[in-house]
C-alpha positions as CSV (number, residue, x, y, z in Angstrom):
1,X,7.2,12.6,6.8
2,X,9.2,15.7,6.0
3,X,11.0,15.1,9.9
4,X,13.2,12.6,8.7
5,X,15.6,12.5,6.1
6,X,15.2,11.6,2.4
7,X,16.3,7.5,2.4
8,X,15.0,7.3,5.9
9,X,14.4,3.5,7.6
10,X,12.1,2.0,9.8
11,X,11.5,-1.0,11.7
12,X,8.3,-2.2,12.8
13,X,7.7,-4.9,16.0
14,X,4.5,-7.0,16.0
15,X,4.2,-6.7,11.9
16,X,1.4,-9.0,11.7
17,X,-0.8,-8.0,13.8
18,X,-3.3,-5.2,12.5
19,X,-1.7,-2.3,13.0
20,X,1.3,-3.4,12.8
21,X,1.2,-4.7,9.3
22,X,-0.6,-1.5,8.4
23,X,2.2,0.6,9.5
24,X,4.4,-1.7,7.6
25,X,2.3,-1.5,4.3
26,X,2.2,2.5,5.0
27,X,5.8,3.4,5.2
28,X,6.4,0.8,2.2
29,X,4.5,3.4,0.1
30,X,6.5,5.9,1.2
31,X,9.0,6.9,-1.8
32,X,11.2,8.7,1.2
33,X,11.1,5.6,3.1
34,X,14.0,3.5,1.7
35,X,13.5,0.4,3.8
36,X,11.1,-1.2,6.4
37,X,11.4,-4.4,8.3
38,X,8.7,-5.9,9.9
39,X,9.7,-8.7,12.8
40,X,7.0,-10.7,14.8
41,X,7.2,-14.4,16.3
42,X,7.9,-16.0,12.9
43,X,10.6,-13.7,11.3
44,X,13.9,-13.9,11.1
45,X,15.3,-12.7,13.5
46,X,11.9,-13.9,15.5
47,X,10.8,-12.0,18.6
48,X,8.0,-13.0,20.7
49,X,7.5,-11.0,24.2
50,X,6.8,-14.7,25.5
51,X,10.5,-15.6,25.3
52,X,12.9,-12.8,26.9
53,X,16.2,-13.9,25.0
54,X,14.5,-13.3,21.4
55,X,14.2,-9.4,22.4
56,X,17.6,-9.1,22.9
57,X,19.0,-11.8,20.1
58,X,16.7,-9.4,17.6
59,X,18.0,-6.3,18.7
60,X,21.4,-8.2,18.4
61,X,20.8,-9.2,15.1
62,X,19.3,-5.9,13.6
63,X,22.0,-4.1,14.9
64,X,24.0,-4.7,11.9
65,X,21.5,-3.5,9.6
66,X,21.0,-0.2,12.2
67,X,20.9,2.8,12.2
68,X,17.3,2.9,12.4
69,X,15.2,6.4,12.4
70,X,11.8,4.9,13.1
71,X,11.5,1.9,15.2
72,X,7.2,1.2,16.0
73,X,6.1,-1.6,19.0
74,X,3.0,-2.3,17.4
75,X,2.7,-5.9,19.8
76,X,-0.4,-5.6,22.3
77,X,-3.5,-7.7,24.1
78,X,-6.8,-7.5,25.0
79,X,-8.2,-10.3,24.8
80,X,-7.2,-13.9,23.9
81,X,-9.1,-17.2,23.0
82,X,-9.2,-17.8,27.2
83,X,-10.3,-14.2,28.4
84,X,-12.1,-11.4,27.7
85,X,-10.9,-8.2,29.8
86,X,-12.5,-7.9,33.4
87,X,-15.6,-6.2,34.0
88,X,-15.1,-5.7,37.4
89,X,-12.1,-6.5,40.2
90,X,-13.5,-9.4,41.6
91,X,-12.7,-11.1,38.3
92,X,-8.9,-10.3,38.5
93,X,-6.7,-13.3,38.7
94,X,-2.9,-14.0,38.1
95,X,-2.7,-15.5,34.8
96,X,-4.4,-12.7,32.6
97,X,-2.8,-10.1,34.8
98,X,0.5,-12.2,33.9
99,X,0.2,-12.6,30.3
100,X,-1.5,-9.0,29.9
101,X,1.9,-7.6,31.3
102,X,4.2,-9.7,29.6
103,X,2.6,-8.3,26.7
104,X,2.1,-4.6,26.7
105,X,4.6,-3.8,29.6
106,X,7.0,-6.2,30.1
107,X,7.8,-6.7,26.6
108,X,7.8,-3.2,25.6
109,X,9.9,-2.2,28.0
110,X,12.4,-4.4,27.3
111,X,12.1,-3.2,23.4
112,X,13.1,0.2,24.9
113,X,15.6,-0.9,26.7
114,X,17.2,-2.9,23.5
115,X,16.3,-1.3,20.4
116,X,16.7,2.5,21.4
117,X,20.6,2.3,21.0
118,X,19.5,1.3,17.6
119,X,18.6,4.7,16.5
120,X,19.9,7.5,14.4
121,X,21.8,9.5,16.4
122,X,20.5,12.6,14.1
123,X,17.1,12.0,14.4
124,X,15.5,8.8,16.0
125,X,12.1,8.3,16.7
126,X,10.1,5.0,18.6
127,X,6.8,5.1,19.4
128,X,4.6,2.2,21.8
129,X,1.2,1.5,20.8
130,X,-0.8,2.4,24.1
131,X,-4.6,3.1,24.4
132,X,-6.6,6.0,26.1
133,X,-8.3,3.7,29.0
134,X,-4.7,3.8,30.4
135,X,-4.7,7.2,31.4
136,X,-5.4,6.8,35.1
137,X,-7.2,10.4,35.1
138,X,-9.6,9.6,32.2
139,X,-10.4,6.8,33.7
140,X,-14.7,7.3,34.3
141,X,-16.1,4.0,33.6
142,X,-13.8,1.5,35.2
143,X,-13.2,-1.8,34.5
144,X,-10.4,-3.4,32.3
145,X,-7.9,-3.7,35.3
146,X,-5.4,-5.5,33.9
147,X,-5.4,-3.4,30.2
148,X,-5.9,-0.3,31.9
149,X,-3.1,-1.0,34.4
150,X,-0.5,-2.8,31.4
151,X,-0.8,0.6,29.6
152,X,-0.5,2.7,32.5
153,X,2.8,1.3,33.8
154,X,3.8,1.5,29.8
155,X,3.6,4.8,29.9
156,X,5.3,5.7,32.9
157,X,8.4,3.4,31.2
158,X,8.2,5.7,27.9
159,X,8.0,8.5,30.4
160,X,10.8,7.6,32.7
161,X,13.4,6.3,29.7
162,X,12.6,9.4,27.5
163,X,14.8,11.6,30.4
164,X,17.0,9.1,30.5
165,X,17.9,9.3,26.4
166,X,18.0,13.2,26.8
167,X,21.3,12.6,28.6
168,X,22.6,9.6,26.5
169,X,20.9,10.1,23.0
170,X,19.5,14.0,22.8
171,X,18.2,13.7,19.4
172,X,15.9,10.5,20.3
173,X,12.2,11.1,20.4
174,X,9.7,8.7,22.7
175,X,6.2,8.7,22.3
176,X,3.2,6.4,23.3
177,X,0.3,6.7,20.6
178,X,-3.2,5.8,21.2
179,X,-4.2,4.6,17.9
180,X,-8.2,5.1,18.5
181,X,-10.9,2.9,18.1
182,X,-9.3,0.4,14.9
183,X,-10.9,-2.3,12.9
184,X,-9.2,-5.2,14.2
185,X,-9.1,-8.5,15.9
186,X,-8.1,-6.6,19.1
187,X,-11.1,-4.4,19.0
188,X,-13.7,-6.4,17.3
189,X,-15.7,-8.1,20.0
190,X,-16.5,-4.5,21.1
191,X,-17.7,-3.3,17.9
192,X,-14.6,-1.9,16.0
193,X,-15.8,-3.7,12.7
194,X,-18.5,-0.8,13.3
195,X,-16.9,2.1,14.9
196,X,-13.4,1.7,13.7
197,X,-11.0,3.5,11.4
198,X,-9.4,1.2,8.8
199,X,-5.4,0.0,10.2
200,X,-4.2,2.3,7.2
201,X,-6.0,4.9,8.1
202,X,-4.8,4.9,12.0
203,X,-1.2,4.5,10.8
204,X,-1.0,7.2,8.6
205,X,-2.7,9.4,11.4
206,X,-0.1,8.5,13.6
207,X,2.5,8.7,11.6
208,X,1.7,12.1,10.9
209,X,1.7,12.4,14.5
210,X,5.2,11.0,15.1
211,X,6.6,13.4,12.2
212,X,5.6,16.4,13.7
213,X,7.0,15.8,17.3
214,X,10.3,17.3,18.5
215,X,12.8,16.6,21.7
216,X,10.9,18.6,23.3
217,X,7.8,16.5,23.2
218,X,9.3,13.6,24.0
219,X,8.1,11.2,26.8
220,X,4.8,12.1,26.4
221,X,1.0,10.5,25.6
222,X,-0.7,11.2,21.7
223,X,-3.8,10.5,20.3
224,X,-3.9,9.2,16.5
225,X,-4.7,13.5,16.0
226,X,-2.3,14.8,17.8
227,X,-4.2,15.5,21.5
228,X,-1.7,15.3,24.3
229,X,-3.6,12.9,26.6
230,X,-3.5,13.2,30.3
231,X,-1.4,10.5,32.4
């Protein structure tokens, strides 16, 4: 991570979920890294994308401990014990749509809007975990509506807050990552125990990615190997 300085600290949303506490367990190897702290539904402070006021209450909170030069959304859903994602549009319906949103848009978007004036103002970098089926112009096979979509609209927030912060904070870096096919929960019932990289592995990837981008590449969409994916 030779981007930031020597000392350098990161905070991690969504640390137990896969990736998440993978990115945690990365960075703590890190001898650069001086601290990392992981918050999810349980911490202290708690934050759950469910609940609105515990976005802002933890961004409250962490504020004393800021400045932050790595902050990492790592929160997202697929699938949950009462749906699977749609395999075609006639299966749409308002409560997965709902709770899909909440999740990887809503709540993201709110982290942006929260935890971005936590940043170094030397160099500050956060990064959303998106995924490659919400590019709208890869898009070949179809279904997912309600992932695809989440993601999509995700990345138009990263997109439209990154020119925002070039005014406000010019030194602040946005990114949404696609981590790749993972084993985890998330990616299981799809075969990720079989085709997917270990959560280390996918963190340090895109960590490595996240280390080598610049103001300049801010607001954009990464692969886990650096690609720039299409919107």
């Amino acid at each position: 991570m030779t981007s930031f300085p020597n000392g350098f600290r990161a905070l991690v949303i969504g640390a137990t979920g896969g990736i998440g506490s993978a990115f945690v367990q990365v960075l703590r190897e890190m001898p650069q890294c001086a601290q990392v702290i992981g918050i999810h539904r349980h911490s202290l402070p708690a934050i759950d994308f469910d609940h609105e006021e515990t976005i802002t209450q933890a961004a409250h909170t962490l504020s004393t401990q800021a400045p932050f030069h790595l902050i990492i959304n790592a929160v997202g859903v697929l699938h949950t014990d009462g749906f699977m994602p749609e395999k075609k549009i006639a299966n749409l319906n308002y409560a997965q749509l709902l709770q899909t949103f909440r999740t990887n848009t809503f709540g993201p978007a709110l982290t942006l809007a929260k935890f971005t004036p936590l940043l170094a103002t030397e160099r500050g970098v956060m990064a959303v975990i998106s995924a490659k089926v919400g590019s709208i112009e890869d898009n070949r096979l179809g279904g997912w509506s309600s992932y695809r979509a989440s993601k999509a609209a995700l990345n138009m927030i990263v997109k439209t807050a990154s020119i925002e912060l070039r005014r406000t904070q010019p030194n602040t870096v946005l990114a949404a990552l696609h981590p790749g096919t993972v084993n985890t929960g998330l990616s299981r019932p799809f075969g990720g125990e079989k085709l997917g990289r270990t959560p280390a592995d996918a963190a340090r990837d895109m960590l490595q990615v996240l280390d080598k981008l610049n103001v300049i590449d801010s607001g954009h969409f990464y692969a886990y190997d650096g690609t720039k994916l299409p919107w």
